[in-house]
N, C-alpha and C positions, 0 to 999 in steps of 0.2 A: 857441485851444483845440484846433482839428484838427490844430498844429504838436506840442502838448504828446501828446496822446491820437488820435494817426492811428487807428485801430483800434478807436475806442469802441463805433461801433455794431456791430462786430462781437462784440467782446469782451458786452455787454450782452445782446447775443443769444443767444451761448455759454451765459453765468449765467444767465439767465431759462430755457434750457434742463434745465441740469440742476437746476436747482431743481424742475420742472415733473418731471423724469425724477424725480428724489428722492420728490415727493410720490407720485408715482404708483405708486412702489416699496412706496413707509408705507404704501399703501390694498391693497397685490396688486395693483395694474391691469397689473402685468406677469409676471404667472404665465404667461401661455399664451406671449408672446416668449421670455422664458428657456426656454421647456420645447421650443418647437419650434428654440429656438437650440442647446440643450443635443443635442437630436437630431443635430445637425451637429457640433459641436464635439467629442461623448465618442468617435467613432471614432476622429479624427483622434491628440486625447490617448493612446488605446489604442495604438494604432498606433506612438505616437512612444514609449510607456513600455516596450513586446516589444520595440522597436529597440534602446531604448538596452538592455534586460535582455540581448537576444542579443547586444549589443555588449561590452557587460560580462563576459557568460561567454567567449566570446572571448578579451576579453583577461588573463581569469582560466586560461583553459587555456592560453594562449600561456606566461603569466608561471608554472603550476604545471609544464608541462612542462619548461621552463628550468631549474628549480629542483631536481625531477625528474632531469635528465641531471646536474649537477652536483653531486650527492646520488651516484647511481649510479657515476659516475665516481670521486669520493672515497672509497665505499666496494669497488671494485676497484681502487682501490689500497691500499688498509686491508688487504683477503683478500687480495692481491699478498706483500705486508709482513708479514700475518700467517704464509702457508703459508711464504714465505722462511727468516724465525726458525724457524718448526717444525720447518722439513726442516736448518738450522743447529743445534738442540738434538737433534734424533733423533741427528743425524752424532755429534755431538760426545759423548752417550750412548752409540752403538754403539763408540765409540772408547774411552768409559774403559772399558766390559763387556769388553772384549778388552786394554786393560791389567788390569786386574784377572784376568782368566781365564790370559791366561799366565801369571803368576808361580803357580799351581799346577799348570804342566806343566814348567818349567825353572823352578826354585831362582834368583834376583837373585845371590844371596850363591856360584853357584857357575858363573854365566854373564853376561857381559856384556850384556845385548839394547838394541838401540839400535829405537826405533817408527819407521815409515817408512810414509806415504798410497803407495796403486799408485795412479798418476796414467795410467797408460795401458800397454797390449799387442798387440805384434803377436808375432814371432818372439819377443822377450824382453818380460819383465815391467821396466816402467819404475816407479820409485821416487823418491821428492822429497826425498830424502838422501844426499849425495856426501861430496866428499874432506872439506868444512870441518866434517860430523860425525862424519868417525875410519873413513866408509867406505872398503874399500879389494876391489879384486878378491881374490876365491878367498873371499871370507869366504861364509858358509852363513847363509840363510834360514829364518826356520819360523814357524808360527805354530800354538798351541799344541806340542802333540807331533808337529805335521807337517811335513815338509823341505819345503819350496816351490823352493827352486834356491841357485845359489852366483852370488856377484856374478861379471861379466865384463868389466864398463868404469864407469867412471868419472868421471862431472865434478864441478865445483867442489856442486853442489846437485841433482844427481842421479845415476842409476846405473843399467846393467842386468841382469836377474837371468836368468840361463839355468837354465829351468826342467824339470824331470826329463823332457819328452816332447821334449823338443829333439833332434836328431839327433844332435848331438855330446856329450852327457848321458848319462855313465856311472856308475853308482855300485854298489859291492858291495854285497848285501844278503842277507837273508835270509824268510824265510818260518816264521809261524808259527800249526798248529791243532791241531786236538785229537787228529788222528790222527799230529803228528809236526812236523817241523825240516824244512825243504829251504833249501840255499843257494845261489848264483849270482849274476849280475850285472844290474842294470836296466840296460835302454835304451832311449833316447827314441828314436820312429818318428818320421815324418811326421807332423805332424796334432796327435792330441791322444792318441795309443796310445803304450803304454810295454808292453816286454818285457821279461819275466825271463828272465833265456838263461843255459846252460850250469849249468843242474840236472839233478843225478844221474837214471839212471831210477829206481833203489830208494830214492831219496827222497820221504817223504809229503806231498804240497800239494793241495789241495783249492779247490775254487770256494767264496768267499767267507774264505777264511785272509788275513789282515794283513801286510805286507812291511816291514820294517821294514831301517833302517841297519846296515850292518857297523862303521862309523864309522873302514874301514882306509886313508881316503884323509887323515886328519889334520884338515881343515876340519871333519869332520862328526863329530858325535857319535853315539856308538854306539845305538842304541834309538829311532830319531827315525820314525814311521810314514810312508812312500810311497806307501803305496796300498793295495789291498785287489783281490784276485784275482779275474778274470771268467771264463777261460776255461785250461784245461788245452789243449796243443799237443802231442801226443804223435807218436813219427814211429819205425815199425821199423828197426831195423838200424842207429840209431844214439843215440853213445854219452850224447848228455843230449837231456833234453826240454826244454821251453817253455810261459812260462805267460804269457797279457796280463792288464795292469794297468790299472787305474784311479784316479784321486786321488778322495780320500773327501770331498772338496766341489770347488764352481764358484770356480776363484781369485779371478772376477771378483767375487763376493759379497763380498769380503773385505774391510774398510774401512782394516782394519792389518796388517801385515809387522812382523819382528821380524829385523834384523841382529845375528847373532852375533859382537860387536867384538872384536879381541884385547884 
């Protein structure tokens, strides 16, 4: 018997126990153990339920903040991508408003113009169109009614434009306001100044009169504006005056060129 059930008088004592536990529980004879047990046990419980709660938030802010950076991240690339396209549709707008706005300052049907981006400038205005689009040196520049310069060199996809303030930048021209006609020759200074030289003195020019093309050198067409007059240079005892000039906008502004093709 003690081969079969080693453990009986244990086991019998166990059961007699909680049966005894049981009854005592049916009657309440254990109200005051639970309640002075409960007095120990609810802190502990408490204590482990804040734990796990701030272990929780934890790793609820660990996992929102991740979520967070990669949320952020995607969306500065979105506004990367967005302002990209913007600033690609603005360009490519400001580029047709200035096809469109030339052809009602030179006539298609009585001028060849070929569009060219000014990709950069130092001494010359550089241009993203050469020999393979019919460019060639001596040809003339403008954009709307304004002379910007005449090609000077040449490559297969680009080109440079020697522009009226250039030192070597001569062009006949004329001047015209309300009190009258003066004519004489532009020339490029140093820098960004352009002078009209070898104007009569009894000719009328005034501060703020338009300078426009003589168009006697053959590239240039006659009527084409250069600038607009800042300053009268007047000097006794001899035989012409002098007047400096300005271009009537910033070339850098400019999104398009216009080459005059033969």
């Amino acid at each position: 018997m003690d081969r079969i059930f080693p453990n009986l008088q244990l086991f019998l004592i166990l059961t007699g126990l909680s049966i005894l536990i049981l009854i005592f529980d049916i009657f309440h004879f254990l109200g005051l153990p639970k309640l002075a047990l409960s007095y120990i046990t609810n802190p502990v419980s408490l204590g482990l339920y804040q734990t796990g709660q701030k272990i929780g938030r934890q790793f609820y802010f660990v996992s929102a903040l991740r979520t967070s950076s990669q949320e952020n991240k995607a969306l500065k690339q979105q506004l990367g991508q967005l302002l990209s396209e913007n600033a690609h549709l603005r360009k490519e707008l400001a580029e047709t408003e200035s096809l469109l706005s030339q052809e009602k300052y030179l006539d298609p049907l009585n001028y060849n113009l070929f569009p060219a981006r000014p990709i950069g400038i130092s001494r010359y205005l550089k241009i993203d169109q050469g020999s393979v689009s019919g460019v060639k040196p001596g040809q003339a520049v403008v954009f709307n009614d304004n002379y910007i310069g005449r090609i000077v060199s040449v490559s297969e996809k680009g080109a440079n434009i020697q522009l009226l303030s250039d030192p070597d930048s001569k062009v006949s021209a004329f001047s015209q306001g309300l009190e009258g006609k003066a004519k004489g020759v532009l020339l490029g200074q140093f820098g960004s100044e352009i002078l009209f030289d070898k104007i009569l003195h009894e000719e009328k020019i005034n501060v703020g009169d338009l300078v426009y093309s003589e168009g006697t050198e053959g590239f240039l067409p006659r009527g084409l504006i250069l600038g607009k007059v800042t300053q009268i240079l007047e000097r006794e005892n001899e035989i012409f005056k002098q007047a400096k000039v300005e271009s009537n906008f910033d070339i850098r502004d400019l999104e398009l060129v216009f080459v005059i093709l033969e």
